[in-house]
matplotlib code that plots the C-alpha trace (Angstrom):
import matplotlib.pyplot as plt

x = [17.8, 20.0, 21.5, 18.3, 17.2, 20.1, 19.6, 15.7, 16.5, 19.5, 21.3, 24.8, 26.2, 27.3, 23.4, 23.3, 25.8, 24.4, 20.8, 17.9, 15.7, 12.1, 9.6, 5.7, 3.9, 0.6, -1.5, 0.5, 0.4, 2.8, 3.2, 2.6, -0.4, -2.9, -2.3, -3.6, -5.8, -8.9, -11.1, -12.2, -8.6, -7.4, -6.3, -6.4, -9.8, -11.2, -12.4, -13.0, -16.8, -16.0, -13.1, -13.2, -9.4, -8.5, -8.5, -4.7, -3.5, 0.2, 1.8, -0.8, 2.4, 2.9, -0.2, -1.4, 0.2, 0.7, 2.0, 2.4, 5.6, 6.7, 9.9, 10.2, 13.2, 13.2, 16.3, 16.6, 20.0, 19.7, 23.8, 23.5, 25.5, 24.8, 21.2, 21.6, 21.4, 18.3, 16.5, 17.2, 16.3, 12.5, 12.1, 12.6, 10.1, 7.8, 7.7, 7.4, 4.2, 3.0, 3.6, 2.5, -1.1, -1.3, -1.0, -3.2, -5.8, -5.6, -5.9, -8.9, -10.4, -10.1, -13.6, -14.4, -12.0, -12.0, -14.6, -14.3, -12.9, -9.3, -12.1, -14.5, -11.5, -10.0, -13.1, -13.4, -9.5, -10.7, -13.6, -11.3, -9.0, -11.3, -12.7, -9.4, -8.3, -12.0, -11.3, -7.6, -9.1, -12.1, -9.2, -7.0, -9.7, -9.6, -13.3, -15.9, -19.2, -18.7, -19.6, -17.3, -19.4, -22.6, -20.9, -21.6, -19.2, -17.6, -17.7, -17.2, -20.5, -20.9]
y = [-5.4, -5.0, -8.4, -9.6, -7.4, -8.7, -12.5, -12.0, -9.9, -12.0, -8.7, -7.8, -6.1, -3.3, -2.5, -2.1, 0.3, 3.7, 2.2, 3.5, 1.6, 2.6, 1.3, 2.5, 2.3, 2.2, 3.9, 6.9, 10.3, 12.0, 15.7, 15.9, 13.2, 16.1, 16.0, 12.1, 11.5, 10.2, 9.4, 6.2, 5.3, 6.3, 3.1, 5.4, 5.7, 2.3, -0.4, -3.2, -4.9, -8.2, -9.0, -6.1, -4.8, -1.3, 1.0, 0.8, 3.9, 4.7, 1.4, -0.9, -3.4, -4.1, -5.8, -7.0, -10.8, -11.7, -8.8, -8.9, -7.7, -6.4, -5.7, -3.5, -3.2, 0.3, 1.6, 4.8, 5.4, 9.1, 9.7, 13.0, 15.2, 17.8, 16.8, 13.1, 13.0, 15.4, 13.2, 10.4, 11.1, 13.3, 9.2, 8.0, 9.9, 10.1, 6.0, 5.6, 7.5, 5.6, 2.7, 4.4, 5.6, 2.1, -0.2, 2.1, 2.0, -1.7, -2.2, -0.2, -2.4, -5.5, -5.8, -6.3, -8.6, -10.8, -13.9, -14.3, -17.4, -17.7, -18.5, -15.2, -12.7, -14.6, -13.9, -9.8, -9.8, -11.4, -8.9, -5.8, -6.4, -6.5, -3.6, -1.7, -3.4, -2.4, 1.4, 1.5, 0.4, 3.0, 5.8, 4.9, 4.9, 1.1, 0.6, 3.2, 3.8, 2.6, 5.2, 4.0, 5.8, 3.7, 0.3, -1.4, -1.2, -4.2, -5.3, -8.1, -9.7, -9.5]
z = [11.5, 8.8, 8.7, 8.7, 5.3, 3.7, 4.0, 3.2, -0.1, -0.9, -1.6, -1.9, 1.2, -0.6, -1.3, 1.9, 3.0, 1.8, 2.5, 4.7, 7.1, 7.8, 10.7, 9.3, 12.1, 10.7, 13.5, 14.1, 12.4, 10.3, 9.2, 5.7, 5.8, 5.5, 1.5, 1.2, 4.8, 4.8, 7.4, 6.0, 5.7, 9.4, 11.4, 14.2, 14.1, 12.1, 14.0, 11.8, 12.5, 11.3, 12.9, 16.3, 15.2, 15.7, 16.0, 16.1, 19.2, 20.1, 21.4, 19.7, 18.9, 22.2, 22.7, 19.6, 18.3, 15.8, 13.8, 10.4, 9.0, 5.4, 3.7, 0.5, -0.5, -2.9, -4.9, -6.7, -8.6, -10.5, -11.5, -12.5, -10.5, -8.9, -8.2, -7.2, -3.2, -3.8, -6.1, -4.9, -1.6, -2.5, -4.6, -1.4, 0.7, -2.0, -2.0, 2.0, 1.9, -0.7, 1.1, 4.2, 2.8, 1.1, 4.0, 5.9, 3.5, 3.2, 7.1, 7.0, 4.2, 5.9, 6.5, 2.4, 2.3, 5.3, 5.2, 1.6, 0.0, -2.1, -5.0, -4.3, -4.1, -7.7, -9.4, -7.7, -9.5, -12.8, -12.7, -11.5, -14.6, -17.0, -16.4, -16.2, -19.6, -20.9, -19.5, -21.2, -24.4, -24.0, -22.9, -26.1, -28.9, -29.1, -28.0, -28.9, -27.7, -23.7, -20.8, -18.4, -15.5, -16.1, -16.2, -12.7, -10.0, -9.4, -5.4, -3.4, -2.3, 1.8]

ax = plt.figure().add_subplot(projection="3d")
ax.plot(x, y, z, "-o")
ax.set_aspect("equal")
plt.show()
């Protein structure tokens, strides 16, 4: 698998030799998901009622095709010795839960997404980053006079 991550990233091999491959599986359970589980964001559990997918159960890959596959290729250099291999390593697992609540979450979001045109889910974007530019200008003084809470909340139409 490793040759395979270096062609795709077009990475030195020396990025490689200290490096750490990691499989997510999306519908399994890990300790230390307690701190960020959600019901709502449980693959385990979700079964998506536009599309009938999930929920995902131990051995799911086996008979599920296609499979979708993602590479993230994550480096953390911190040269201060003697706390390097420590930090480096609590960056490490702090970013493959990320990416593990992440991609769990966006499994079990598939139904507000799926159906929708390239053209619907541009103009949900356009509307999202307004309002986040509108809420960073409200948080640093630059616009005055905006409750944040009664602006709308912006959706994809079903």
């Amino acid at each position: 698998m490793m040759d395979h991550l270096i062609m795709f990233t077009n990475f030195r091999q020396n990025c490689w030799q200290n490096g750490k491959s990691s499989i997510l599986t999306l519908g399994q359970k890990k300790e230390g998901d307690k701190k960020m589980y959600s019901e709502e964001g449980d693959p385990s559990t979700f079964q998506s009622k536009r599309t009938g997918k999930g929920p995902l159960k131990p051995g799911w890959q086996k008979s599920c095709r296609p499979i979708m596959c993602a590479y993230k290729l994550v480096t953390v250099e911190f040269d201060y010795w003697p706390l390097q291999s420590r930090v480096e390593e609590f960056a490490h697992n702090y970013e493959e839960g990320l990416f593990m609540t992440y991609h769990k979450q966006l499994f079990c979001w598939q139904d507000l997404w799926y159906g929708h045109t390239l053209d619907d889910i541009r103009f949900f974007e356009k509307n999202i980053s307004e309002r986040t530019n509108l809420a960073s200008k409200v948080r640093d003084g630059e616009v005055k006079g905006v409750d944040l809470k009664a602006l709308p909340e912006v959706r994809l139409v079903s």
